[in-house]
N, C-alpha and C positions, 0 to 999 in steps of 0.2 A: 627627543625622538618620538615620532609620532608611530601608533600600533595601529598596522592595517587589519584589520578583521579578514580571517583568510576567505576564500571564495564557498560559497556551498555548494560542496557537492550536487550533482546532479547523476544518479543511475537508474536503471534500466529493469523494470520487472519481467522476469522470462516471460508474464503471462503476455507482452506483449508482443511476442512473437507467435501465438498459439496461431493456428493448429501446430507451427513450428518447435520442435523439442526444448528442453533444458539446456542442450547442451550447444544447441542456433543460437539459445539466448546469449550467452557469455560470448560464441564469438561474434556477432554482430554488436553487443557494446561493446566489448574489442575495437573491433575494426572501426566503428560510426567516431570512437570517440568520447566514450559514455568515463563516468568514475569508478562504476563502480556496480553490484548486482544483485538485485532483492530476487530470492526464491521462491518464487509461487508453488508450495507443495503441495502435488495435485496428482493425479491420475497417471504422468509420466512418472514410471520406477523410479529415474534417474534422480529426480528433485526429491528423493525421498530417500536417498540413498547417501548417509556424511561424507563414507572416502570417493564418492564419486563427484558430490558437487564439490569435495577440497582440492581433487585431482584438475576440476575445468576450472576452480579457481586460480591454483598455481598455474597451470599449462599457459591461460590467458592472460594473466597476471592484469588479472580484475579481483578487485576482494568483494567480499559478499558483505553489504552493509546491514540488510534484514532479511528476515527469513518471515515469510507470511505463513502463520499455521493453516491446516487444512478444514477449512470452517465452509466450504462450499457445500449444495448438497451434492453436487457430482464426486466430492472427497470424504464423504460421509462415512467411507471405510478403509480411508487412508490411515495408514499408524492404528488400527482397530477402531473398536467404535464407542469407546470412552473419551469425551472432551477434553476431560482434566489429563489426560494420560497424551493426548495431540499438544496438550502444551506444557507439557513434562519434555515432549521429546520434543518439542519446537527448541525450549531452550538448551537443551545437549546440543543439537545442530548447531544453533548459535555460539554457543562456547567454544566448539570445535573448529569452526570455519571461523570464527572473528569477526561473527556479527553482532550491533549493540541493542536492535530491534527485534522485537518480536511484531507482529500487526496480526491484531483476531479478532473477529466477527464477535457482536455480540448475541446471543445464545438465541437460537429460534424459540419462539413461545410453547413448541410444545415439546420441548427440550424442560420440563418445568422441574427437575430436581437441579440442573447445573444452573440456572436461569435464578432460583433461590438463590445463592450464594454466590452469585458471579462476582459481585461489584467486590465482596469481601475478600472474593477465591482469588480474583487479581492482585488483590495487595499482600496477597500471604506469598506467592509465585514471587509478583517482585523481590521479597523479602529472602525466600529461600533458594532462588538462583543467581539474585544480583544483577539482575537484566529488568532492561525495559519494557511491558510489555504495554502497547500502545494500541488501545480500543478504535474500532475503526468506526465512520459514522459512515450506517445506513441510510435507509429511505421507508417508507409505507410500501408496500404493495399494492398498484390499481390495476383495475380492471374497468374500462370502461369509467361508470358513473362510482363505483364501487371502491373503495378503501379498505386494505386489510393490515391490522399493525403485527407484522411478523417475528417480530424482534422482541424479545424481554430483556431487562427491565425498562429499553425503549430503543430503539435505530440512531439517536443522536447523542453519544457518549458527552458531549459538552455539557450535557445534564444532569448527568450523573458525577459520582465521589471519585469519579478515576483520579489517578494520579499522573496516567499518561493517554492521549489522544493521537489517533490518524484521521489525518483531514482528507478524503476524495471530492475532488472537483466533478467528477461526475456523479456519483453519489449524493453531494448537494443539488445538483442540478434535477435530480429524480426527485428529489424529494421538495422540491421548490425554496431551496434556503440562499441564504448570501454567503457563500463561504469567507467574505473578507468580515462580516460580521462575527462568522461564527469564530473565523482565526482572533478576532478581537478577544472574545468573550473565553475561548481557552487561553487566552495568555499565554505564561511559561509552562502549561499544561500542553503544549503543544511540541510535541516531538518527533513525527513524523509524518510526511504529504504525499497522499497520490498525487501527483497535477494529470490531467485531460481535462476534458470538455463535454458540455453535453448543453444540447436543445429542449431540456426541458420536458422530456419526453418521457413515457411512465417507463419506457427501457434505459437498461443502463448501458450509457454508448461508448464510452469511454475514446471520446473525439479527441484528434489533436488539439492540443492547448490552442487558443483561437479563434478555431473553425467553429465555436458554437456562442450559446450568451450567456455562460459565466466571466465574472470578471476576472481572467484569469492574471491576466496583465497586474489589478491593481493587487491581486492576491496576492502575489509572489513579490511584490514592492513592497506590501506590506510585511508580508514579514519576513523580509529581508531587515526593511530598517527596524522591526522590532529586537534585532539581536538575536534570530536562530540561529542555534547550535545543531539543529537534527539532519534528519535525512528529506531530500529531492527525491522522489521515485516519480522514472515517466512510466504510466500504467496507461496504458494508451488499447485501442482494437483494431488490429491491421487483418484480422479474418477474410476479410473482404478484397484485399487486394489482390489485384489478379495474377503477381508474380511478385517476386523477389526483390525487383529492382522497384515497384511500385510502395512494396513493405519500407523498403530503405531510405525512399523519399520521406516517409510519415517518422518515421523515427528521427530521421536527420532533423526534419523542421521542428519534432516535439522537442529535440536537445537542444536545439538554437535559440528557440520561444525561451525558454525558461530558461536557459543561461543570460540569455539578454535582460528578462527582466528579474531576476533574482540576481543582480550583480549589484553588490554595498554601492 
């Protein structure tokens, strides 16, 4: 008897419904079809809230596969304004809701007492919550002709002692990298994927898979047939559409994109 490798998951970050709530998020994967729901915790109460994202967990019956801590600057005073205490309570959330991801920004440079001990503060957290927390890769900050590296102890965790990585497809794309190199060079340090798109452009666009010139296609081939075990997240930016019905087109095709080419 031959063992099929089961399919990867593919769900749905609430961010990509914004300005649309927490709670548009769940049911539109819902409804579109999605697996499952990473929680962008941000600025809306709700995402910040355990018995209420367990409540649109159950009601939808979408389970929550990671929980993004709030590392934004717009979230700079979400959960207080202690780093290490945002990802204290990232992993409560997680445990409670039945998530296996954590995904966190690495530290702004002038963040410089958590920025000292990130790489190390990460693997103590793994150790004494038992959850994954999976570093996400940045980009430089431009301006014109101008470069600023805003990130300690750098924007591309592939560099770093982590023990767990998030890969953004549009965040490579800022930063001018190959993400199928980069997924090479993480190996089985690779645990969790935003997939989108981006044109290369010093903004982060977070395009449908596709629509831009990342190789998003060969991305998701590859590490399919590399033997991933983690998590699909579409993190996509539908801000721009001009209605509901416009948002649900770009969602539909971002879950189509990536089911098609991350299928064993």
């Amino acid at each position: 008897m031959v063992d099929v490798p089961a399919p990867i998951r593919v769900s749905l970050s609430t961010s990509s419904v914004y300005p649309g709530s927490t709670a548009s998020g769940f049911e539109a994967a819902a409804r579109l079809g999605y697996d499952g729901v990473e929680v962008m915790v941000g600025i809306d109460d709700v995402s910040a809230d355990i018995t209420a994202i367990k409540a649109l967990s159950s009601f939808h019956g979408m389970p929550v596969v990671s929980v993004h801590a709030p590392c934004l600057l717009v979230t700079q005073r979400v959960w207080g304004s202690d780093p290490w205490d945002k990802l204290h309570r990232s992993a409560e959330m997680a445990h409670e809701v039945g998530a296996s991801v954590i995904v966190v920004h690495p530290p702004f440079r002038w963040q410089r007492d958590y920025a000292r001990t990130f790489v190390d503060g990460i693997a103590d957290l793994e150790a004494q919550h038992g959850i994954t927390y999976a570093v996400e890769n940045m980009y430089p900050w431009r301006t014109g002709k101008r470069e600023f590296q805003a990130y300690a102890p750098g924007w591309d965790p592939v560099d770093e002692d982590y023990a767990h990585v998030t890969l953004d497809l549009s965040h490579s794309s800022t930063a001018g990298s190959d993400p199928v190199e980069m997924a090479r060079t993480a190996g089985d340090r690779l645990a969790h994927v935003h997939i989108a798109d981006g044109s290369g452009s010093a903004k982060d666009e977070h395009l449908v898979p596709g629509r831009g010139t990342q190789r998003c296609r060969e991305f998701l081939e590859t590490v399919a047939a590399s033997g991933f075990a983690g998590e699909i997240v579409v993190e996509i930016n539908t801000r721009k559409a001009k209605d509901q019905a416009e948002r649900e087109v770009d969602l539909v095709e971002a879950l189509e994109f990536t089911r098609q080419h991350s299928a064993h």
